[in-house]
mmCIF file of the N, C-alpha and C atoms, coordinates in Angstrom:
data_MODEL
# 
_entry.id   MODEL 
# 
loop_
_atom_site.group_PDB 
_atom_site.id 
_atom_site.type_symbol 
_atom_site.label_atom_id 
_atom_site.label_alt_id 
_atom_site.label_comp_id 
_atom_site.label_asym_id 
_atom_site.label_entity_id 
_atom_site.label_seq_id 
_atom_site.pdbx_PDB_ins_code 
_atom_site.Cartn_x 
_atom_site.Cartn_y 
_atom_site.Cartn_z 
_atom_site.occupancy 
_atom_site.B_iso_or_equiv 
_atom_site.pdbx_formal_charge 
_atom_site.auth_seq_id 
_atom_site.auth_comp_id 
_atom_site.auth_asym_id 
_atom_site.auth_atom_id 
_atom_site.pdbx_PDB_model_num 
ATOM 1   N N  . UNK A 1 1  ? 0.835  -1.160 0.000  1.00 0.00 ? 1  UNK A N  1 
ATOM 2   C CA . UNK A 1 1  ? 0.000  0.000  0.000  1.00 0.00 ? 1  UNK A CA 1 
ATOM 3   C C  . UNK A 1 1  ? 0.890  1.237  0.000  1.00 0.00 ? 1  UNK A C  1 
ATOM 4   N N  . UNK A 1 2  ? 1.194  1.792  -0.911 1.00 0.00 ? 2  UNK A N  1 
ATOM 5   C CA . UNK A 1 2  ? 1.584  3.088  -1.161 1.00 0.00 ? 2  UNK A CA 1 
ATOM 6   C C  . UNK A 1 2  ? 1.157  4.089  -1.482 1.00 0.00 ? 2  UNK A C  1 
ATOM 7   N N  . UNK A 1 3  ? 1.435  5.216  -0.700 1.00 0.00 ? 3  UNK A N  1 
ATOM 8   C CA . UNK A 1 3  ? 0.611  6.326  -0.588 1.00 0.00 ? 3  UNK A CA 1 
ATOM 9   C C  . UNK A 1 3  ? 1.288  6.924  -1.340 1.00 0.00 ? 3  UNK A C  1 
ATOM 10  N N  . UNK A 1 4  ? 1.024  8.414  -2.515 1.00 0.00 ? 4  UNK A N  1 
ATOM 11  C CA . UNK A 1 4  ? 1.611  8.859  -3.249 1.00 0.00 ? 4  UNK A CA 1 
ATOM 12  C C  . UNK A 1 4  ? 1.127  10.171 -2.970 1.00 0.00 ? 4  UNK A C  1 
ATOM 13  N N  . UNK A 1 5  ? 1.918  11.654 -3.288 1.00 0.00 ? 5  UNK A N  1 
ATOM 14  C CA . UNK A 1 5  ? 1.427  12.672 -3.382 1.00 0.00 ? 5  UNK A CA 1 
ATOM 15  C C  . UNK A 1 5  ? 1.528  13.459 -4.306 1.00 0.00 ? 5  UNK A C  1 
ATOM 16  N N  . UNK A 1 6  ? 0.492  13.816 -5.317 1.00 0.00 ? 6  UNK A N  1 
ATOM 17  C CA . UNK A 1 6  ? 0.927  14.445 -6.197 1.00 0.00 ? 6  UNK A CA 1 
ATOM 18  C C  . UNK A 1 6  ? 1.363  15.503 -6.053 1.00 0.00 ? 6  UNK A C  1 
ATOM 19  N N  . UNK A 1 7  ? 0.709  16.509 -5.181 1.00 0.00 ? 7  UNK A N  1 
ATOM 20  C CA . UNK A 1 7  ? 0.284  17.618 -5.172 1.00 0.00 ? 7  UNK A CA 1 
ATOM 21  C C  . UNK A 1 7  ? 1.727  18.292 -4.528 1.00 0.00 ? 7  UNK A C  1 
ATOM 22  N N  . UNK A 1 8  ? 2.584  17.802 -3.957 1.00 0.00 ? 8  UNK A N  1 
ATOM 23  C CA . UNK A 1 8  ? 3.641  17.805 -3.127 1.00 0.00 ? 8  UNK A CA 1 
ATOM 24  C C  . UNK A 1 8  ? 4.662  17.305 -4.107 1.00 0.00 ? 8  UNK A C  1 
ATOM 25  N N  . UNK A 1 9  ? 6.145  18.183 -4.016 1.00 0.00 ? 9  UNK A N  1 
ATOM 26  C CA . UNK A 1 9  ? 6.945  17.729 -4.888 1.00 0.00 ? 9  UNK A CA 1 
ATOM 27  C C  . UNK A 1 9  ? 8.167  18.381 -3.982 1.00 0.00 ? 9  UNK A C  1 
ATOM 28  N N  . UNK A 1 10 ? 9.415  17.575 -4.440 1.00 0.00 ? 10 UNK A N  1 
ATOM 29  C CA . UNK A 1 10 ? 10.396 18.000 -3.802 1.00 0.00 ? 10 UNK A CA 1 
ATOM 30  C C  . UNK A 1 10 ? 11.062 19.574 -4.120 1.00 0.00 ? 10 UNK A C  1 
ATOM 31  N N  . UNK A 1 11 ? 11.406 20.690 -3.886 1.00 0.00 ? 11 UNK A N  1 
ATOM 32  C CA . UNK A 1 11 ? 12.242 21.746 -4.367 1.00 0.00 ? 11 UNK A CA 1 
ATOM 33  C C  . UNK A 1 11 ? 13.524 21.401 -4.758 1.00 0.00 ? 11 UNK A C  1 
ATOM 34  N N  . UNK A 1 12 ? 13.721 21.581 -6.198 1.00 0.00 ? 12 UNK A N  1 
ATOM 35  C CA . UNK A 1 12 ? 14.716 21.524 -6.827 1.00 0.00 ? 12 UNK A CA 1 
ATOM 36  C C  . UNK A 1 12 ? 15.923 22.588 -6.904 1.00 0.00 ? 12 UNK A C  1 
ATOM 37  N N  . UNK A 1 13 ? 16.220 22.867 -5.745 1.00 0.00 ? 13 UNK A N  1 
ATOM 38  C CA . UNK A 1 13 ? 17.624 23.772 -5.560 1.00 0.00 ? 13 UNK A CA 1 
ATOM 39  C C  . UNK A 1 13 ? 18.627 23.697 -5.831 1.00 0.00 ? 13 UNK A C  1 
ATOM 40  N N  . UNK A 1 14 ? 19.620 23.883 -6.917 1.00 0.00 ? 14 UNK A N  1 
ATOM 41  C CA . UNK A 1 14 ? 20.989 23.523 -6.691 1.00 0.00 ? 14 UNK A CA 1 
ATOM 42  C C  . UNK A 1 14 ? 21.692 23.308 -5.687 1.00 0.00 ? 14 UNK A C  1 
ATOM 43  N N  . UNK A 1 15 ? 23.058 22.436 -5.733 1.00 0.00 ? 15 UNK A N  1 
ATOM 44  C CA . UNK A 1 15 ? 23.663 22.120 -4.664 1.00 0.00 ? 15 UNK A CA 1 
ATOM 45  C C  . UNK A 1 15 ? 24.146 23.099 -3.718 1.00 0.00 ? 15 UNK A C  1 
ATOM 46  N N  . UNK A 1 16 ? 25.408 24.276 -4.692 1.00 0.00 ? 16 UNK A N  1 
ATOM 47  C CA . UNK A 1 16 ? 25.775 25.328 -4.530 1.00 0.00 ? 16 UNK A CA 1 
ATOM 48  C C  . UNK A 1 16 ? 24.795 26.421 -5.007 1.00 0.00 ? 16 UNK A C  1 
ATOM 49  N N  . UNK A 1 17 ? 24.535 27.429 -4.255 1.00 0.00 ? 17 UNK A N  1 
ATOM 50  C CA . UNK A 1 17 ? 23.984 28.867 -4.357 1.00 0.00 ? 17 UNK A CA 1 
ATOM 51  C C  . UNK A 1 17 ? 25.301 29.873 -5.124 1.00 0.00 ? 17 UNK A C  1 
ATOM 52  N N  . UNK A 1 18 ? 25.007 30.274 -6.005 1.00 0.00 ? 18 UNK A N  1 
ATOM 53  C CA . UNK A 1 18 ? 26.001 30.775 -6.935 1.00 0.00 ? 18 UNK A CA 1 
ATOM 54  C C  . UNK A 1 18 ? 26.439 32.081 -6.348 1.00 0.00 ? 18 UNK A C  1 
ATOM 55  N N  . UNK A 1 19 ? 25.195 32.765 -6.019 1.00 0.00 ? 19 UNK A N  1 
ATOM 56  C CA . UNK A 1 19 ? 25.200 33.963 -5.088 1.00 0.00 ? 19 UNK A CA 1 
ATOM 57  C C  . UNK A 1 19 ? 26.181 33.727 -4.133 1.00 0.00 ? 19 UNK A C  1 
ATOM 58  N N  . UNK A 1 20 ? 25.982 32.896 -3.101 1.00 0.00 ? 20 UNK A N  1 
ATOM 59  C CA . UNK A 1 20 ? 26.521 32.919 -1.821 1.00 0.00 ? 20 UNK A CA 1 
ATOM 60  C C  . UNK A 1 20 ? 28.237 32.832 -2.285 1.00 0.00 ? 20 UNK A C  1 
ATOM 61  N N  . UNK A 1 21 ? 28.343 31.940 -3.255 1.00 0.00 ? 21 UNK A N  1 
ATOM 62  C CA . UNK A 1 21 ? 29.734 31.253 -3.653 1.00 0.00 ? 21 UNK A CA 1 
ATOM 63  C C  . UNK A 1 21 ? 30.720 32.516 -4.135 1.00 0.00 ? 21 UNK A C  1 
ATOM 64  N N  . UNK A 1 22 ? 29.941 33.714 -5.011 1.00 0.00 ? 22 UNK A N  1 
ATOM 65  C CA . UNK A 1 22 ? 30.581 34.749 -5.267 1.00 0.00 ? 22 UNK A CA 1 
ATOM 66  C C  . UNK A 1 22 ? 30.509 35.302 -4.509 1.00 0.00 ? 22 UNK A C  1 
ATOM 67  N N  . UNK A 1 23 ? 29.820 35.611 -3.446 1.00 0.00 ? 23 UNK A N  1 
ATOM 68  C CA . UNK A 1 23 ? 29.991 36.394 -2.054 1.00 0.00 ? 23 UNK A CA 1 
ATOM 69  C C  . UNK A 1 23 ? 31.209 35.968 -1.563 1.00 0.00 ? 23 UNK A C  1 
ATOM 70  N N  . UNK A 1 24 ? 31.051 34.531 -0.923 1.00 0.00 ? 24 UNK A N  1 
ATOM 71  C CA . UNK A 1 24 ? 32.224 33.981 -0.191 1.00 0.00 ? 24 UNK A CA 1 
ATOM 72  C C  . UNK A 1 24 ? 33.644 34.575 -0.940 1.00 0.00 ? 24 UNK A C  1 
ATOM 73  N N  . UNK A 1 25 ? 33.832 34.090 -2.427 1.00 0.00 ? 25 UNK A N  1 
ATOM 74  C CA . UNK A 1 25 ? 34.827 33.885 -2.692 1.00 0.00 ? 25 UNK A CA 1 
ATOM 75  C C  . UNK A 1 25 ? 35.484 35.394 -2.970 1.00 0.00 ? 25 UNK A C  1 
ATOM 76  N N  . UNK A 1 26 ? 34.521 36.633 -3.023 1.00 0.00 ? 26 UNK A N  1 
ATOM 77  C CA . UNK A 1 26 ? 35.128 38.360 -3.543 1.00 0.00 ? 26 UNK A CA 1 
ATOM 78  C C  . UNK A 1 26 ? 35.884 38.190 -1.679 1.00 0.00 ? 26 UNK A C  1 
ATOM 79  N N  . UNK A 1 27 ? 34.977 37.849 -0.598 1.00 0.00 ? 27 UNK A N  1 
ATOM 80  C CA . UNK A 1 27 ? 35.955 38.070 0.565  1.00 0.00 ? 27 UNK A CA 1 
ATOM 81  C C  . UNK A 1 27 ? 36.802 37.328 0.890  1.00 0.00 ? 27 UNK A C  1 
ATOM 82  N N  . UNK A 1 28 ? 37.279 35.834 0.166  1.00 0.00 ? 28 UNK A N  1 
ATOM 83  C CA . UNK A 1 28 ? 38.430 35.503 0.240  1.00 0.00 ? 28 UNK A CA 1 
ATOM 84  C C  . UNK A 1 28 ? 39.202 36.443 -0.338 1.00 0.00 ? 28 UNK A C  1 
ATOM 85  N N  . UNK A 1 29 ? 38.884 36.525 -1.721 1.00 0.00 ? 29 UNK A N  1 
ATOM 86  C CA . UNK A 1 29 ? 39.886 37.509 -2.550 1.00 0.00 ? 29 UNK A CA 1 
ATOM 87  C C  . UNK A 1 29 ? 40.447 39.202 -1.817 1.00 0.00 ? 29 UNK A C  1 
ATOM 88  N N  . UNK A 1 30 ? 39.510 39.785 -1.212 1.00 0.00 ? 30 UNK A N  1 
ATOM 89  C CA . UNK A 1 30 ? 39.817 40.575 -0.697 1.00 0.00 ? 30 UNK A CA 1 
ATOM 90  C C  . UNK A 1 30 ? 41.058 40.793 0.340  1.00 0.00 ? 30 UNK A C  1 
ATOM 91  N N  . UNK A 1 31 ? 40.885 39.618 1.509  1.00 0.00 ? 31 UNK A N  1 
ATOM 92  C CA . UNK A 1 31 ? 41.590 39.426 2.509  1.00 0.00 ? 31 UNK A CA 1 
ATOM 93  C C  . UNK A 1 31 ? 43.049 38.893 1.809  1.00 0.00 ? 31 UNK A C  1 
ATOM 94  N N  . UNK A 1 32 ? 42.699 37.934 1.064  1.00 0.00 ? 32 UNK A N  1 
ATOM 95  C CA . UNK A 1 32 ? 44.646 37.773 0.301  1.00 0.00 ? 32 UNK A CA 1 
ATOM 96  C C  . UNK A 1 32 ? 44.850 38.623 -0.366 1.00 0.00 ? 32 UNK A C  1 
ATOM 97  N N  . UNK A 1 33 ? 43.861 39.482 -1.009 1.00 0.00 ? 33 UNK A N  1 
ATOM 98  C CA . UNK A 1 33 ? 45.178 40.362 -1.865 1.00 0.00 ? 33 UNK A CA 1 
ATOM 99  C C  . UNK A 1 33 ? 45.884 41.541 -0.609 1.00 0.00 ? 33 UNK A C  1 
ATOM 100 N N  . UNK A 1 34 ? 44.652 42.038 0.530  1.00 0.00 ? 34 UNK A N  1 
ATOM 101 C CA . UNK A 1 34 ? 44.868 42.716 1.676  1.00 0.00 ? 34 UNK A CA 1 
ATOM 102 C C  . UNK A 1 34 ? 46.387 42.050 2.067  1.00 0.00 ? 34 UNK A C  1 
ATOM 103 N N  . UNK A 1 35 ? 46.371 40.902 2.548  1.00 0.00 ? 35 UNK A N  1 
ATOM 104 C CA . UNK A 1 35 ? 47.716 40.387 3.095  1.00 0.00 ? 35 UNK A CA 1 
ATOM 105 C C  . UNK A 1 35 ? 48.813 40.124 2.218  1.00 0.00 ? 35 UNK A C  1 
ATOM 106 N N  . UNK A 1 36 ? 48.672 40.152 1.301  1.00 0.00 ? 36 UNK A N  1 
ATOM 107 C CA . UNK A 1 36 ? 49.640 40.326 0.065  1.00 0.00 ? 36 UNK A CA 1 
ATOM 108 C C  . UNK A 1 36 ? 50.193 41.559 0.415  1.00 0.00 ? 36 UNK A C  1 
ATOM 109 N N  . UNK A 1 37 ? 49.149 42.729 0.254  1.00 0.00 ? 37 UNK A N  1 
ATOM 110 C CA . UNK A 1 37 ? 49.918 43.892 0.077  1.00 0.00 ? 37 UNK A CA 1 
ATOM 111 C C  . UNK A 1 37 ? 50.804 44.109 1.297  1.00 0.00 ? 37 UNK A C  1 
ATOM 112 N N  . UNK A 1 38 ? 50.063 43.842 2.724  1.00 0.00 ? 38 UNK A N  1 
ATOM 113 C CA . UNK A 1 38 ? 50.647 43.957 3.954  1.00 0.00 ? 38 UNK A CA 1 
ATOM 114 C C  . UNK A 1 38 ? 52.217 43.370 4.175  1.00 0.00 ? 38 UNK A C  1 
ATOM 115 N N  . UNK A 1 39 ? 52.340 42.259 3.384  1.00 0.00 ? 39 UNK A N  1 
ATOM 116 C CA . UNK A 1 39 ? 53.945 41.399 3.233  1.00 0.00 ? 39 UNK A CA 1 
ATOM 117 C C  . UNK A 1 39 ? 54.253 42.148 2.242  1.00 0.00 ? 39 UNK A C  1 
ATOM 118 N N  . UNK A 1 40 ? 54.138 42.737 1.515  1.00 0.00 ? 40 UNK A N  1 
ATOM 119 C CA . UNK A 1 40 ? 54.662 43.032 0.668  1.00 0.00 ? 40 UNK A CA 1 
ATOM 120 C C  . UNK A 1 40 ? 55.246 45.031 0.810  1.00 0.00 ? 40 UNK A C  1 
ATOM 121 N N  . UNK A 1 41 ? 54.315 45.057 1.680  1.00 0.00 ? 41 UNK A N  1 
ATOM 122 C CA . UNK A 1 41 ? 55.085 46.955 2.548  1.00 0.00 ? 41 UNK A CA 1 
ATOM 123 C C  . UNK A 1 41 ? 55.794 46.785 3.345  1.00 0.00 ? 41 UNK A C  1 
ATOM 124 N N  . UNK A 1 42 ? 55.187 45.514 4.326  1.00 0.00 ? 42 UNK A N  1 
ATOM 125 C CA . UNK A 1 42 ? 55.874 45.515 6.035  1.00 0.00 ? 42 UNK A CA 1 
ATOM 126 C C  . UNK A 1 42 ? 56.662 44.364 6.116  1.00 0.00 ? 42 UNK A C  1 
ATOM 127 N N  . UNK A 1 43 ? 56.905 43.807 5.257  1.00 0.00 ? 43 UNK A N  1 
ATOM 128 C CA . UNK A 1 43 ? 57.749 42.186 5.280  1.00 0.00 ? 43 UNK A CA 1 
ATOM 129 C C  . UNK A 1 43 ? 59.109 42.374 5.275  1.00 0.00 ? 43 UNK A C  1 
ATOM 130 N N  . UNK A 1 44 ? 59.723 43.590 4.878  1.00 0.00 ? 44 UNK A N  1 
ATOM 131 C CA . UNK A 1 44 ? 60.791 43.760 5.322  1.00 0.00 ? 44 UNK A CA 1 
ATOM 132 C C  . UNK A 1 44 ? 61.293 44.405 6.417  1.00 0.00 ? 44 UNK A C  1 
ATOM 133 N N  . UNK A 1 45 ? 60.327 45.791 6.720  1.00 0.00 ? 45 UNK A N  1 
ATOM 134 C CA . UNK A 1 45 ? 60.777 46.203 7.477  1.00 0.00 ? 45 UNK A CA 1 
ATOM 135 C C  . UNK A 1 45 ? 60.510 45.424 8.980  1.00 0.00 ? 45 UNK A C  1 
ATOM 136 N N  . UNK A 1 46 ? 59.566 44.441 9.013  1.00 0.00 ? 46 UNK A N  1 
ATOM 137 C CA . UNK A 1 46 ? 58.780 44.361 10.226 1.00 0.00 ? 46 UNK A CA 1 
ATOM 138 C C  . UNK A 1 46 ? 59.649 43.147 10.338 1.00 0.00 ? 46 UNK A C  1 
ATOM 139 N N  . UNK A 1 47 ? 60.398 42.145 9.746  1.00 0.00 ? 47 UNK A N  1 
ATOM 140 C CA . UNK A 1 47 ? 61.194 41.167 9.631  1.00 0.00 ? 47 UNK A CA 1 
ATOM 141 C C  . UNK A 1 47 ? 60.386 39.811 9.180  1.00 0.00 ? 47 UNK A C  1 
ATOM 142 N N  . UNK A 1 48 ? 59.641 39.798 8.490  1.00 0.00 ? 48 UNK A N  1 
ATOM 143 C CA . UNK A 1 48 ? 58.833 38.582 8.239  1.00 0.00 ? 48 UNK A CA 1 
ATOM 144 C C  . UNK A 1 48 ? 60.171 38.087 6.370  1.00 0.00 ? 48 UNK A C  1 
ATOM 145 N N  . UNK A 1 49 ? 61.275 38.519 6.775  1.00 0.00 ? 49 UNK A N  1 
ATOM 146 C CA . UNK A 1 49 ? 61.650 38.042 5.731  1.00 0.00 ? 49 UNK A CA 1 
ATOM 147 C C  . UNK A 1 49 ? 62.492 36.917 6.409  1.00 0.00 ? 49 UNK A C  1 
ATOM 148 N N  . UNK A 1 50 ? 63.068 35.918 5.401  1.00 0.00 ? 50 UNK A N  1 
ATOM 149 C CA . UNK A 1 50 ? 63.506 34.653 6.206  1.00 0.00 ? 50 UNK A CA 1 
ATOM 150 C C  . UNK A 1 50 ? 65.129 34.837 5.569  1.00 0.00 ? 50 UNK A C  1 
ATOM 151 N N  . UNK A 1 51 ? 65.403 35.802 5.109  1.00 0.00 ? 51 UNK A N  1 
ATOM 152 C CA . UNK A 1 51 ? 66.657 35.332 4.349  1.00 0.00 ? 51 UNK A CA 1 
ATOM 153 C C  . UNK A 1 51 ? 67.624 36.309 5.262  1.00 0.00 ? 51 UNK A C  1 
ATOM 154 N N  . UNK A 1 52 ? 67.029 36.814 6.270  1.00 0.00 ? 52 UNK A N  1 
ATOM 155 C CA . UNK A 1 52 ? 68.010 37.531 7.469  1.00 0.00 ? 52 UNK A CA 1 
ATOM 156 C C  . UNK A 1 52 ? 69.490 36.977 7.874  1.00 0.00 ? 52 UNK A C  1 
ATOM 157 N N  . UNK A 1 53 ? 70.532 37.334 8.727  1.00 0.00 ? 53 UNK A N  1 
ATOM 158 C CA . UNK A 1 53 ? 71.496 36.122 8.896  1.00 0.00 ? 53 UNK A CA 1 
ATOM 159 C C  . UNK A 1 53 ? 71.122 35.349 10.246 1.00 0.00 ? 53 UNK A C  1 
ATOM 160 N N  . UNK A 1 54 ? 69.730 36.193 11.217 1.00 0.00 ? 54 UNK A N  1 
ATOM 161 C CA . UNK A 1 54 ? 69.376 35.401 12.117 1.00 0.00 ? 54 UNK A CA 1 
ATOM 162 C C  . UNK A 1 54 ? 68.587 33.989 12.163 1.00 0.00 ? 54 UNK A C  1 
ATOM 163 N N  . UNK A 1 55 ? 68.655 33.800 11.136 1.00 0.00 ? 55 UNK A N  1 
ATOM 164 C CA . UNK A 1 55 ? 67.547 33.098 10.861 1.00 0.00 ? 55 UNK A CA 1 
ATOM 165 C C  . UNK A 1 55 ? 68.240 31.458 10.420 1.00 0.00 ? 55 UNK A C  1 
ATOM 166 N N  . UNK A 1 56 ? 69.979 31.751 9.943  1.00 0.00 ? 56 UNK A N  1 
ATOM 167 C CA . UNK A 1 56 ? 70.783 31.160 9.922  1.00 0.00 ? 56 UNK A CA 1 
ATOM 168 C C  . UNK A 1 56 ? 71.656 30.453 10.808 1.00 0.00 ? 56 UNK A C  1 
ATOM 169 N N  . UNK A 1 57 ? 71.322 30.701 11.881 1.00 0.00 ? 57 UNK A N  1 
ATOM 170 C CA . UNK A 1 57 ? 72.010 30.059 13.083 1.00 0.00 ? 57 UNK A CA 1 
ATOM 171 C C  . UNK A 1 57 ? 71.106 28.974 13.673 1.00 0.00 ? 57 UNK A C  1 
ATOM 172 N N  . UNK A 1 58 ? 69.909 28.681 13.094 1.00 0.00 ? 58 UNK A N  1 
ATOM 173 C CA . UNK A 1 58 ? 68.812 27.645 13.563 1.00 0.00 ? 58 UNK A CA 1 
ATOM 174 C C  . UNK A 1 58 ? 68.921 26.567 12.753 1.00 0.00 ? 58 UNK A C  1 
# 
């Protein structure tokens, strides 16, 4: 005995929301190119460089 419903159907949503996915992904992009630029002003002066000679005694 199986009951059936016509009238009722499942919503067919994509998996991914395309919206949300370009949302997400402009504020990944934002934040790395942000920290890009940040290593790339303050990476020397602030010492985030590795090729120092302190860095050589480890």
């Amino acid at each position: 005995m199986a009951a059936t419903t016509a009238g009722v159907s499942a919503a067919d949503r994509p998996l991914l929301d395309k919206g949300w996915m370009t949302f997400a992904f402009s504020i990944y992009f934002v934040f790395y190119m942000w920290v890009r630029w940040y290593e790339g002003v303050y990476g020397w002066a602030a010492g985030l460089d590795s090729f120092a000679p302190e860095f050589e005694t480890y």
